[in-house]
C-alpha positions as CSV (number, residue, x, y, z in Angstrom):
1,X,119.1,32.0,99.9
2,X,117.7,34.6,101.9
3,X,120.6,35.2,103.9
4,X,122.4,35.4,101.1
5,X,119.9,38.3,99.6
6,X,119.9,40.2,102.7
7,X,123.9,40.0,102.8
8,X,123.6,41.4,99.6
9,X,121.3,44.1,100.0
10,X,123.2,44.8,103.4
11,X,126.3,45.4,100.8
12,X,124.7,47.7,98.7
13,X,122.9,49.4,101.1
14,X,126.0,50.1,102.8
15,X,127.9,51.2,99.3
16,X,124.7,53.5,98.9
17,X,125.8,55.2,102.2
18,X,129.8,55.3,101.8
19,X,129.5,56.7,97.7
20,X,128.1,60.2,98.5
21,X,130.5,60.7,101.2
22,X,133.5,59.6,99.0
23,X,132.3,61.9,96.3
24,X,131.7,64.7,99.0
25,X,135.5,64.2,100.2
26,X,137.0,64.0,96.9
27,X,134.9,67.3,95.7
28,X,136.5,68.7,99.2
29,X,139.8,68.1,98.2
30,X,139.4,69.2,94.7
31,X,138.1,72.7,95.9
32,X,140.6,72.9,98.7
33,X,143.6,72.3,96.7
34,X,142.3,75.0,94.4
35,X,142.0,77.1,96.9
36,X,145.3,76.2,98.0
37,X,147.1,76.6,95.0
38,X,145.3,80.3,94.8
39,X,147.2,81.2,98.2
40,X,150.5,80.1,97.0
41,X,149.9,81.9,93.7
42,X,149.0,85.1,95.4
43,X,151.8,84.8,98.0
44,X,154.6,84.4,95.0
45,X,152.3,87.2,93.0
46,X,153.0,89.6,96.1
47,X,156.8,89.0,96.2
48,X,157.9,88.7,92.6
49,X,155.7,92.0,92.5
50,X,158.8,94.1,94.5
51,X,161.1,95.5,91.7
52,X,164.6,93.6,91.7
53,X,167.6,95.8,92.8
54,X,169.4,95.4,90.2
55,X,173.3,94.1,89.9
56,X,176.2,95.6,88.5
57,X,176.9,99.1,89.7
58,X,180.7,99.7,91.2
59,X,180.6,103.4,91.4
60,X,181.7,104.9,94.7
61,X,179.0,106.1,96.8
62,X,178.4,108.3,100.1
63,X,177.4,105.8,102.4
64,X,177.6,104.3,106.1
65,X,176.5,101.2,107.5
66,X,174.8,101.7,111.0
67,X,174.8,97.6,112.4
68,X,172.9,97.5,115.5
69,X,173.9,94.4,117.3
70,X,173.2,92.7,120.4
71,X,174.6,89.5,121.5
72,X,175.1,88.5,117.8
73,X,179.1,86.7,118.2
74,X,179.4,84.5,115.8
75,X,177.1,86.9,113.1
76,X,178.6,89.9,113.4
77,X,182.1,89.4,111.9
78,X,180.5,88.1,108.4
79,X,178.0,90.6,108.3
80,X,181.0,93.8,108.7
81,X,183.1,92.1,106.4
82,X,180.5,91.4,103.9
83,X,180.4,95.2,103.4
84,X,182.7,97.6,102.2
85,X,186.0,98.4,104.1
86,X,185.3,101.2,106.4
87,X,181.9,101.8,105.8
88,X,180.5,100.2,108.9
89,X,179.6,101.2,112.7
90,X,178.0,98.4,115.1
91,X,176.3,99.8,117.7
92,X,176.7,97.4,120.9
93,X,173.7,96.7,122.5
94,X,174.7,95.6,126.0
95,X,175.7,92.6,124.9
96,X,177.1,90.2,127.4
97,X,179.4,88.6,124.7
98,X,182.3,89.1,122.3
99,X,180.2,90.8,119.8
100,X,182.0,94.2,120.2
101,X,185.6,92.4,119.7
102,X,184.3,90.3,116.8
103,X,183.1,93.4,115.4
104,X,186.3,95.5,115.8
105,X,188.8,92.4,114.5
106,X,186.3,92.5,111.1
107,X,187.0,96.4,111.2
108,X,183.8,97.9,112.5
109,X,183.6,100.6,114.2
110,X,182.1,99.9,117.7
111,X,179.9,102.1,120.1
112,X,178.2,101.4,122.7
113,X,174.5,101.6,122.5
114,X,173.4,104.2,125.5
115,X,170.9,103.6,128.2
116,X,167.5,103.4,126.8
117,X,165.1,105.7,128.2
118,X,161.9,104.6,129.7
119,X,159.4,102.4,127.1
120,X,162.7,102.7,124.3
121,X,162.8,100.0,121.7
122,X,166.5,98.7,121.9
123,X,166.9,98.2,118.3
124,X,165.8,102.1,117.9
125,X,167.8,103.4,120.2
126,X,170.8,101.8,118.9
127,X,170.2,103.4,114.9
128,X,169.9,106.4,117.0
129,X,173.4,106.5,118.4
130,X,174.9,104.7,115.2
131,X,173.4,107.4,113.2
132,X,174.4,110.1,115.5
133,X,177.6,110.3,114.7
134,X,177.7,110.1,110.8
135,X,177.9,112.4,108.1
136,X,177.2,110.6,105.2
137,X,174.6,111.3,102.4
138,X,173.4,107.9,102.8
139,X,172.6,105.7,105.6
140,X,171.9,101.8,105.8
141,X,170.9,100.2,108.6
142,X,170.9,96.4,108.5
143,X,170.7,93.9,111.1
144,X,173.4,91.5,112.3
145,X,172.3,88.6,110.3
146,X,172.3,90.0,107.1
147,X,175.3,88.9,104.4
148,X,175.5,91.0,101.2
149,X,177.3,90.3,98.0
150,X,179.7,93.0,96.7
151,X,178.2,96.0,94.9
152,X,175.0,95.9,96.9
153,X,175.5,99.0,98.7
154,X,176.4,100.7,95.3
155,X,173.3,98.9,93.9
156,X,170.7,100.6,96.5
157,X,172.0,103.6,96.5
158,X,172.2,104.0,92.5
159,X,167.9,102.9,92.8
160,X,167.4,105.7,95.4
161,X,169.2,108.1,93.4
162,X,167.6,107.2,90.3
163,X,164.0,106.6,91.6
164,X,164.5,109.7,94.1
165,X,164.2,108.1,96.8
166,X,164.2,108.8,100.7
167,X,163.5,105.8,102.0
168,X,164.3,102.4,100.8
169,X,163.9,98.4,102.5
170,X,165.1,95.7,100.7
171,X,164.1,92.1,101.3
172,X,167.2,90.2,101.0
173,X,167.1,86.1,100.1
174,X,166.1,84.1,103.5
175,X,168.3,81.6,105.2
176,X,168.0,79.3,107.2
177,X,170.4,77.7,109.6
178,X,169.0,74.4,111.0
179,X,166.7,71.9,110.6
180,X,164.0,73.8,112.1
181,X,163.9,76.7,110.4
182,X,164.2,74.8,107.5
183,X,161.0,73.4,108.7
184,X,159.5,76.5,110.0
185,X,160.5,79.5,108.4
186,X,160.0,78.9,104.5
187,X,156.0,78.2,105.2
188,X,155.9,81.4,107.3
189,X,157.1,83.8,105.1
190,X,154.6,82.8,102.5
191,X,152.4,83.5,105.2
192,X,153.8,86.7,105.7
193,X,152.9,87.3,101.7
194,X,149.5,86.4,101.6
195,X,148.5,89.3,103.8
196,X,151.4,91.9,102.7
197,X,150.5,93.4,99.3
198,X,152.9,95.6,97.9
199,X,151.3,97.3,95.3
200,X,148.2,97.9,96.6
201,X,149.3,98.9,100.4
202,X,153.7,99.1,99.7
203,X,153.9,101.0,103.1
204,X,152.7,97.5,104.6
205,X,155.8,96.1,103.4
206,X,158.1,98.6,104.6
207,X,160.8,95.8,106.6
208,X,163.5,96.8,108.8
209,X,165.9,94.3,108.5
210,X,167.6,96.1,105.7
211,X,166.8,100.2,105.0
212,X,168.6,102.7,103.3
213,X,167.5,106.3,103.8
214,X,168.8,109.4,102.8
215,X,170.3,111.3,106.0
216,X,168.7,114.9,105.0
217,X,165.1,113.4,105.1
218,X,165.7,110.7,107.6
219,X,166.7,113.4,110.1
220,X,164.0,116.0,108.8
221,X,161.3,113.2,110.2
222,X,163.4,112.7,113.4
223,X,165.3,109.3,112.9
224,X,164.8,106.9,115.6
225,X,164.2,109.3,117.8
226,X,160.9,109.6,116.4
227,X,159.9,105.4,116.7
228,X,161.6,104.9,120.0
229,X,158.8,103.4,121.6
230,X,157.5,101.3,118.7
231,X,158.5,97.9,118.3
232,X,157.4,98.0,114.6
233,X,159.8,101.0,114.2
234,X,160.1,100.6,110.4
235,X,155.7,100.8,109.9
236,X,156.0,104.2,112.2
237,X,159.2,105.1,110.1
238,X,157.5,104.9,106.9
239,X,154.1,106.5,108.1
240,X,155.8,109.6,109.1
241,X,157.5,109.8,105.5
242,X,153.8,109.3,103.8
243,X,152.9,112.4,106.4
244,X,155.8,114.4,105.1
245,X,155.2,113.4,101.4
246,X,158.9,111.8,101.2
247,X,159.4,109.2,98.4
248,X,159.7,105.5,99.8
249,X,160.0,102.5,98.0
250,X,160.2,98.4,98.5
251,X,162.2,96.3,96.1
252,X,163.9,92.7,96.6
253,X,167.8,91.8,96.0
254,X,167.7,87.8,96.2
255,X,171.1,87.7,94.5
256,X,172.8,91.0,96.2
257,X,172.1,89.4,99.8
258,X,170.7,87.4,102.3
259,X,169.0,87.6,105.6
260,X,168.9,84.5,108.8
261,X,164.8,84.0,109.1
262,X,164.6,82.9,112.7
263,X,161.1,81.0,113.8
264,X,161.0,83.7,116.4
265,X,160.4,86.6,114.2
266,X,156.8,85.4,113.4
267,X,155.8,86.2,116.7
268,X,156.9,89.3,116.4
269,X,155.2,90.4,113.0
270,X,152.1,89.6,114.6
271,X,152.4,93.1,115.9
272,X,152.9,94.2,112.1
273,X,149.7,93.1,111.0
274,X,147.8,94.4,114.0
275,X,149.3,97.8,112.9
276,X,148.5,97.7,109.1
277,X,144.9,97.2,107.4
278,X,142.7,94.5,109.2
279,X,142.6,92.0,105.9
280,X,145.8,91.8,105.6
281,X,146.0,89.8,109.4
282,X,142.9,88.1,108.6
283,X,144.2,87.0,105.6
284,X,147.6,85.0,107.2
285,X,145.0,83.7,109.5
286,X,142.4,82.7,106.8
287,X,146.0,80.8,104.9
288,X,146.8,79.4,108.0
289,X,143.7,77.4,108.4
290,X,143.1,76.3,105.5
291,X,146.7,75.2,105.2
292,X,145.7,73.3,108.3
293,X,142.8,71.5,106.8
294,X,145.5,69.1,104.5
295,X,145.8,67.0,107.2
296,X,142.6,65.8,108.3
297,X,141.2,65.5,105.0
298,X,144.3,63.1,104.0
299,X,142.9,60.7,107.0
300,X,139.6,61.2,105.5
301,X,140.6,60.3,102.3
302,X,142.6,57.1,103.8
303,X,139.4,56.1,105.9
304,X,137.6,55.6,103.0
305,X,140.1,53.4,101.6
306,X,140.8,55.9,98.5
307,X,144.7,55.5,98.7
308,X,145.5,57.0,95.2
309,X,143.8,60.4,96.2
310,X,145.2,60.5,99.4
311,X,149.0,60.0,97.8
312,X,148.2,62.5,95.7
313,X,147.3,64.8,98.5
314,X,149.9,63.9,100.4
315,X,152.4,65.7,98.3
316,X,149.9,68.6,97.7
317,X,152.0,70.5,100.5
318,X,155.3,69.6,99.2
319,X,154.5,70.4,95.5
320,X,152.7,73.6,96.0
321,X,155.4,75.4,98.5
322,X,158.2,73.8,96.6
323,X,158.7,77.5,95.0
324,X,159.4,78.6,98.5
325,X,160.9,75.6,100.5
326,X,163.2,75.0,97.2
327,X,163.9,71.5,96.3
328,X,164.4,69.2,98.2
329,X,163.3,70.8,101.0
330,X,159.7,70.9,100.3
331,X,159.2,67.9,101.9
332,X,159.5,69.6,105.3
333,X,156.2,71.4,104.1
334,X,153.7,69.4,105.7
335,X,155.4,69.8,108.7
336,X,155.9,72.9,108.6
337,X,152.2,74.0,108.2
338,X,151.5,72.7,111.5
339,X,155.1,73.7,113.8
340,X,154.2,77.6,112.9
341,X,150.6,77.4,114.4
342,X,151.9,78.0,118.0
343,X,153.7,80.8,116.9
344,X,151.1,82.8,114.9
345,X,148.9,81.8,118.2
346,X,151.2,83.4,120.6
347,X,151.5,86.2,118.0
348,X,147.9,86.8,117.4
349,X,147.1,86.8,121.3
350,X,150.1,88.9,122.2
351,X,148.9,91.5,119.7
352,X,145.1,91.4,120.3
353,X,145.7,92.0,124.6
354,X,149.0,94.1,124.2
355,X,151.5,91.6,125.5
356,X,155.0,92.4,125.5
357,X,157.5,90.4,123.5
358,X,160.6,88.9,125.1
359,X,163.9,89.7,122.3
360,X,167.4,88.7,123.4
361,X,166.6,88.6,127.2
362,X,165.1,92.2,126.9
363,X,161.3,92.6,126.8
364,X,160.1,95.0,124.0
């Protein structure tokens, strides 16, 4: 009988122990995934907070497409014939493929990018060359992996007239190519929203991938000429506007076009948010860890034995992303919290000691 009372006293000395930390844990979780879902809702708040090109307009316009492209076969040809017929110049970047014949059968035309000069962005001195030569009134420069639908070029340049606007970038719908990125890239970019606010900083958001400028003020600031040497040449491009009180603007065309989000380019925006306000890096680095926290608390919540939770925290990451992994890949989420956290490392040491980033086989 005594054995059996200190076996029982053992028990619920031992449930006295274990029934705090349970309730600890589950309160954890509970405050977590509110904090959680506050990151995601700020994220989506920051993107659906860029005006919407809008669709429709066909009117002829007085525009050129400057492409610069390096080793981009296989991208090229969709991109030049996703845009109007004769609109478009691809500046070859010493490619060492057949992205200058691709181009040209898509009917580009092709010039060769000229020898950078000492500490010379590529990409820069490419727009320089492509936007050398033209006349127009209007000037996009896109990047290689960008597909638009028809009437986008009419679209942007209908907003900049309108809005009076010198310079305009456009975030264009993200795609993804492979399993990876499909891992990878959707978790990133909400990243990349939680510390880029729009409204309250828009010349943070300022992104190269897809600008429209207007040729009178983009060569009054000194076109790429002027950004050479930066490798976030759009943030310079848009800082000398704000010094010369030009008009820019950020707005998002999810149905007018779409842009290949390589894993890569994380590591390079580290250098963005080194460039722009200090919260805005901290705060990809703040969602970044407590992203990371998911994991461990689900093994904490499976220690204890309290499998209902810890299904319903399993999905947490799936459920809460789903507005940017789209269904039904959200359930790369989890995953993909954890496969970008050697990036934004490599990103956040290169920018803090200066290190040079390695693009295409060229260092920048």
């Amino acid at each position: 009988m005594q054995q059996c009372f200190c076996i029982k006293n053992s028990y619920c000395r031992i449930d006295g122990l274990s029934s705090p930390k349970i309730l600890n844990t589950m309160r954890l979780a509970l405050a977590l995934g509110l904090l959680l879902a506050v990151l995601v809702w700020r994220s989506l708040r920051n993107y659906r907070g860029l005006p919407e090109l809008p669709a429709g307009a066909t009117r002829p316009v007085d525009c050129m497409v400057v492409i610069p492209a390096r080793n981009e076969e296989g991208n090229i040809g969709a991109a030049v014939r996703s845009l109007p017929t004769d609109s478009v110049i691809v500046v070859d970047d010493f490619s060492i493929d057949k992205t200058a014949e691709e181009a040209r059968a898509a009917g580009a035309g092709v010039l060769p990018a000229p020898q950078p000069i000492a500490g010379a962005v590529g990409k820069s001195n490419a727009c320089m060359e492509g936007a050398r030569v033209l006349t127009s009134r209007w000037i996009l420069f896109a990047d290689a992996d960008t597909r638009f639908e028809p009437g986008f070029v009419e679209g942007a340049v209908a907003a900049a007239e309108a809005g009076k606007i010198d310079f305009l970038s456009i975030y264009l719908r993200a795609e993804y190519r492979d399993p990876w990125e499909s891992t990878l890239s959707p978790f990133g970019i909400a990243l990349y929203f939680c510390g880029i606010n729009p409204r309250a900083d828009p010349a943070s958001a300022f992104n190269g991938q897809c600008v429209l400028v207007n040729r009178s003020a983009y060569e009054f600031i000194g076109g790429h000429k002027a950004v050479l040497g930066d490798v976030c040449e759009d943030l310079k491009m848009v800082a000398l506007a704000k010094r010369h009180r030009m008009k820019f603007a950020v707005m998002r065309a999810p149905r007018l076009g779409r842009v290949h989000i390589r894993p890569d380019d994380f590591v390079r925006n580290a250098r963005r948010f080194s460039q722009v306000k200090l919260w805005s890096g901290m705060s990809v680095i703040f969602a970044a860890v407590a992203w990371a926290l998911w994991l461990p608390l689900l093994a904490v919540l499976i220690k204890h034995h309290e499998f209902a939770s810890a299904i319903v925290w399993a999905l947490v990451p799936s459920v809460f992303l789903s507005s940017w992994y789209g269904w039904p890949r959200a359930i790369l989420a989890p995953a993909g919290i954890y496969a970008i956290l050697p990036s934004l490392l490599r990103g956040v040491l290169g920018a803090a000691t200066g290190r040079h980033v390695e693009w295409k086989g060229r260092v920048i």
